[in-house]
N, C-alpha and C positions, 0 to 999 in steps of 0.2 A: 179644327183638330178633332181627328177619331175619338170618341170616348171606348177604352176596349171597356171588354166585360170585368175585369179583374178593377180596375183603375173604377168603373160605375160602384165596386162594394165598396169600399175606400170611400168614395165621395159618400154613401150610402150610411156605412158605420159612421162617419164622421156627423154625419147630421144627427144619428139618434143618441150618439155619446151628448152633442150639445143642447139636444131635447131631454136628456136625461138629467144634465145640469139645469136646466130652465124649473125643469119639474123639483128639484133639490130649494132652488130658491121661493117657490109658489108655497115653500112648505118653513116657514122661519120661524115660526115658534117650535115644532119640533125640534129636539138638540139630534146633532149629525150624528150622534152615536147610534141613535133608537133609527134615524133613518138608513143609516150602515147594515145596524139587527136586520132589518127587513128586507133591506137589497141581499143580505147573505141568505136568509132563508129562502129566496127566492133561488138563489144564484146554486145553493146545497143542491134543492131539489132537481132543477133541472139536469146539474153537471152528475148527478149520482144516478139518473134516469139514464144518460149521454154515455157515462161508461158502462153500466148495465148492458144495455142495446148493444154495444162493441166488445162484451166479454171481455172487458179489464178488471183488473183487479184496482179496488179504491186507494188503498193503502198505501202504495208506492212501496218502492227500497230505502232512499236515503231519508227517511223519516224526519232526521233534525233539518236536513236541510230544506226539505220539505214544511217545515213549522217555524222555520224562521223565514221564508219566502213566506208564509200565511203573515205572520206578525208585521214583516215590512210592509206587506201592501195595507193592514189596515190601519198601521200609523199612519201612511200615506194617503188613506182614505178623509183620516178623521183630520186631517189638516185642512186636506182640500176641501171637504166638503160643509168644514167651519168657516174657510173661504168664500166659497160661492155662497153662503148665507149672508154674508156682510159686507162684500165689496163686491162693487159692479164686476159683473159677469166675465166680462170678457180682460180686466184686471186678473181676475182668480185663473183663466185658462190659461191668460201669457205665462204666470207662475209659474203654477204645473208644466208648460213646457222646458221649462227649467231642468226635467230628468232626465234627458239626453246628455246633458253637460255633467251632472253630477252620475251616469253610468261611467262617462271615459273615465272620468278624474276615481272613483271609485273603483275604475278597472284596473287603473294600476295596481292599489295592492291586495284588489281579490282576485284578480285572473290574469295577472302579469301581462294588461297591456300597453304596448309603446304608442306613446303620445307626444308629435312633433311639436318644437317650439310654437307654429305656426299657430296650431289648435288653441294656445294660450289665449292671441289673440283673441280666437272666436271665440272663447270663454269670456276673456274681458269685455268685450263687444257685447254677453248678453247679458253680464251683470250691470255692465254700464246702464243698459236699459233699461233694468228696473226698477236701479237712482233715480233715475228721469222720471218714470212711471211714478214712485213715490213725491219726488220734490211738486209735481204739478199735480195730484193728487190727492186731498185732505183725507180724503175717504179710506186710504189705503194706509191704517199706521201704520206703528212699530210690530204691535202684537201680528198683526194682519200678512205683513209683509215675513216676518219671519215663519209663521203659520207656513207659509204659500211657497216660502223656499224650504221649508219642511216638510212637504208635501214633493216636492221635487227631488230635494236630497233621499228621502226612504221607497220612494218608486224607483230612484237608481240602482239605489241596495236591492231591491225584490228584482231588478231586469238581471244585476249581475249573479243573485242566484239561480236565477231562473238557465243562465247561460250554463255555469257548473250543472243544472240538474238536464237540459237540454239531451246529454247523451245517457243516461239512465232512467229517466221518467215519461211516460206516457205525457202528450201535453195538457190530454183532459185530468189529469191527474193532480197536474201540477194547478189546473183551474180548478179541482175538487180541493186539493186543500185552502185554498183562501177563506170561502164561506166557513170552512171545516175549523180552521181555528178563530174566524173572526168570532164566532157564535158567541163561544164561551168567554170570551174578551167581552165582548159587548152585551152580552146577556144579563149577567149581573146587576150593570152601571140600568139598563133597561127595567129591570125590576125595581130595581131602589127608586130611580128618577120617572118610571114611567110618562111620558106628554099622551094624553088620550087624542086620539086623530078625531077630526069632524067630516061628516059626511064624502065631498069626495077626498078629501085628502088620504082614505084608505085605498083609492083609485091609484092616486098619485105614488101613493109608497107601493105600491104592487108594480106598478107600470116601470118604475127605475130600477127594478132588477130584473124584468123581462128586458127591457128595453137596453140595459146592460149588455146580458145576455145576447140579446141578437145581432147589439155591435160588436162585442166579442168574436162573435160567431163570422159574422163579414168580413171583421181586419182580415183576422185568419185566412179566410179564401182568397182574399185579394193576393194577400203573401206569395198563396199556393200558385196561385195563375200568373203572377207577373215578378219583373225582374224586383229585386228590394227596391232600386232606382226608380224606377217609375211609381211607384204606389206609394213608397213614405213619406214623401216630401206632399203630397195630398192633407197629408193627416194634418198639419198646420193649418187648411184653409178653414179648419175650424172657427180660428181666431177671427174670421168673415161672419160667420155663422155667430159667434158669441157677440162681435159689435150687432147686426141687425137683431137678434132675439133680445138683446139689450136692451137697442133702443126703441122695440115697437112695444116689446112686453112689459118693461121696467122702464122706459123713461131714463132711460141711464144716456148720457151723455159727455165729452170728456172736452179738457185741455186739446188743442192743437199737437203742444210737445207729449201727451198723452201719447198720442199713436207713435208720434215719431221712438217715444222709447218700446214701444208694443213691437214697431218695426225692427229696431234693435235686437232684440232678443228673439224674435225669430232671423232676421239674418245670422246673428251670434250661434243659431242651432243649426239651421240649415245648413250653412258653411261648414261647418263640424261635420255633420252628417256628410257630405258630401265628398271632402276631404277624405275622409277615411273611405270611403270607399274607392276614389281614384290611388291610395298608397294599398287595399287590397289585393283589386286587379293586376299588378303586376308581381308580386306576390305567389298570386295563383298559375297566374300567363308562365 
């Protein structure tokens, strides 16, 4: 199989999102908020540099909708990244892919859209799977698992505003407000609670919002260069990338029915994904 150029940034973002998370967990005394603070300061600077250079304007138009897309993604931050602190790694990524299912099903009633019976299925199919995930699982409770579908559920909310802001907003813009409102969200809880970092762990909090940043920066290209079919369905083999970092760096190791329900919920997403886009095509056609 050819690797194009577009499908190499895709495999490319996918490895530093999951070194990004590796570095989240090397850092567990830290609370995800103060390591949020510092991925956004990181994330301000660059995306305010990024529109600068392209003579945009930072502010955007739709302002609120703009500040409630900041607010979804850092709820959906501070779940996840309360996650990958305390449950094996690649547990906390199946979660998080959870926000494909929780876009359609939120699409219905923020952007009016049609969802066949079928899809239900593949919803069922990826919840099922992380019953399974949970029952063979000790490590993953109650708080954890809701956490991690709460991280799922407000990343859908942030995709489906991001779709309403898609024809009015610059998309660096729409990347300038995230860090723009997470600051002052997370700012405060940073000062009260301060964790002082040791030696390289200020390495570490600098590196996961560059390294953020640059997977950001790749999805995007890939986007640009290749059909959606071919490069989104990549972004899952993450979940590869989170069991090996797992288990060479953390010693994590699972249940046999572990995977099978890991399997589950990515079949439960992929099928979705994919589904919608064979009732697009003709549509278009």
């Amino acid at each position: 199989m050819v690797i194009s150029r577009g499908m190499g940034y895709m495999l490319l973002a996918t490895l530093l999102f999951t070194c990004m998370n590796v570095l989240v967990k090397l850092v567990p005394h830290i609370p995800a908020i103060e390591i949020i603070f510092f991925r956004s300061v990181i994330s301000l600077l660059m995306s305010y540099v990024a529109l600068k250079s392209q003579q945009v304007s930072v502010f955007g138009n739709n302002k609120k909708l703009l500040i409630l897309r900041g607010a979804a993604g850092a709820l959906a931050l501070v779940c996840y990244f309360i996650t990958l602190q305390n449950i094996p790694l690649a547990s906390a990524v199946t979660l998080q892919y959870l926000s494909p299912v929780f876009t359609t099903i939120l699409g219905i009633f923020l952007v009016r859209e049609k969802v066949k019976p079928l899809q239900f299925l593949f919803f069922a199919m990826a919840f099922g799977g992380v019953l399974v995930i949970k029952g063979f699982d000790p490590r993953v409770t109650n708080l954890y698992l809701l956490l991690g579908i709460g991280a799922g559920f407000f990343a859908g909310l942030a995709y489906n505003i991001i779709r309403k802001l898609n024809t009015t907003e610059h998309p660096l813009v729409i990347v300038f407000y995230f860090p723009l409102v997470t600051l002052p969200l997370t700012g405060f809880y940073v000062w009260a609670n301060w964790e002082q970092p040791q030696g390289i762990e200020w390495f570490y909090l600098i590196l996961i919002g560059v390294l953020t940043q640059f997977a950001q920066y790749f999805m995007t290209k890939a986007y640009q260069l290749e059909e959606l079919s071919k490069v989104a369905s990549l972004n899952y083999i993450g979940i590869l990338y989170a069991i090996g970092f797992g288990y060479f760096v953390f010693e994590e190791s699972f249940h046999p029915f572990s995977y099978l329900g890991m399997l589950l919920v990515l079949a439960g997403v992929i099928l979705n994904i994919q589904y919608k886009r064979k009732q697009i095509k003709p549509e278009k056609a």
